[in-house]
Every structure is written in C-alpha cells, then in structure tokens.
C-alpha positions in Angstrom: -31.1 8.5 -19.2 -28.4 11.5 -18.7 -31.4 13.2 -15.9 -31.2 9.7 -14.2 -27.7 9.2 -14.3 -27.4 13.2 -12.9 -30.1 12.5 -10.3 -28.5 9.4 -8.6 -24.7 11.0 -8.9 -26.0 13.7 -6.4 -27.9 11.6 -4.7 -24.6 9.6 -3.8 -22.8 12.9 -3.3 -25.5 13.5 -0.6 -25.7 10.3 1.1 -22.0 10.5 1.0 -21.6 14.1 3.0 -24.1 12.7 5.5 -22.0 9.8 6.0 -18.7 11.6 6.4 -20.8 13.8 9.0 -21.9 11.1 11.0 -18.1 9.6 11.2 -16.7 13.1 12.5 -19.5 13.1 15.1 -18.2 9.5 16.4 -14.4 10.7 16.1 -15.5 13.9 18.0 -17.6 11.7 20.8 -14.5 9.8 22.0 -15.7 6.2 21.7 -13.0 5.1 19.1 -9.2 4.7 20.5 -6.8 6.8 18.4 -5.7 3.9 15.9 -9.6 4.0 15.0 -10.4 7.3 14.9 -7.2 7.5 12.6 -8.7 5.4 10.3 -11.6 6.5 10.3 -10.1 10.0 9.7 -8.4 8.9 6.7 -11.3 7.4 5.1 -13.3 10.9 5.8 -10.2 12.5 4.0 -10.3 9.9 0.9 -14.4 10.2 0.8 -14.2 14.1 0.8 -11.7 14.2 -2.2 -14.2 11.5 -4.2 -17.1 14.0 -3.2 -16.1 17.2 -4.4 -14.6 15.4 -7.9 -17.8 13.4 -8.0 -20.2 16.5 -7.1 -18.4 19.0 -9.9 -18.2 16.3 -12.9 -21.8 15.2 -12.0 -22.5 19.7 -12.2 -20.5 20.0 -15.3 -22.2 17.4 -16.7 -25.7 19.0 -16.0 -24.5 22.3 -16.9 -23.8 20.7 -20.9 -26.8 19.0 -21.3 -28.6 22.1 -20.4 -26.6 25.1 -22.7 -26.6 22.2 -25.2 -29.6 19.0 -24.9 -29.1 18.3 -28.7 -25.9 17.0 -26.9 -28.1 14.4 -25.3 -30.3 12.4 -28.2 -27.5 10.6 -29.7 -25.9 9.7 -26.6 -29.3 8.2 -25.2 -29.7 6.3 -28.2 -26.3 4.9 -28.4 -25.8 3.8 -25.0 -29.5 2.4 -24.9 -28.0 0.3 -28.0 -25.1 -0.7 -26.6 
C-alpha cells in the first residue's frame, strides 16, 4: 500500500512539472493578453511550491520505509482495517 501510495505521489509530481511546462510555453508564445498570462503565472507559482513540498514528503517518505520497512507492516494493516 505505502509502494502504491509512493508510486502515484510522483507520478502526480511528474504530470504536474509537465503541466507547469506546457503553461510557460503558452505565456512565452504570446497568445494570452497580460491579465491571462498573469494568472496563469500565478497558478505556475502556487503549483511549483505544491510540487517541490509534494516531491520531498513523497522522498522522505520512501527514504523511511526503506532504512526502516518493519515501519511498514503495521501501518498496512491498520489502514487496510480502517
């Protein structure tokens, strides 16, 4: 459960950098007016901060599991319980 919940966090992390990549290549292109490419600048900002905390809880939570996987039975078996 803990590899699967790892997995898709970096998965979103990934999807996520592509995404804020793609909206700096429209802001750069000049099709958005400057109220837009404001926006869409601020949202690139918010994203990026969500990314990197996302990215190094998601690592630091890998990083546990590994030095320490006796860490992970009981937590497996109580959240499958829950």
């Amino acid at each position: 459960m803990l590899e699967l919940i790892i997995r898709n966090s970096l998965d979103i992390v990934v999807r996520t950098e592509r995404l804020i990549d793609r909206a700096r290549r429209l802001i750069g292109s000049g099709s958005l007016d400057d109220v837009e490419a404001f926006r869409v600048f601020r949202e690139i900002e918010r994203l990026t901060d969500v990314v990197f905390v996302m990215d190094e809880a998601t690592r630091l939570l890998r990083r546990m599991f590994e030095m320490r996987p006796e860490i992970a039975r009981p937590y497996t078996v109580h959240a499958t319980m829950q």
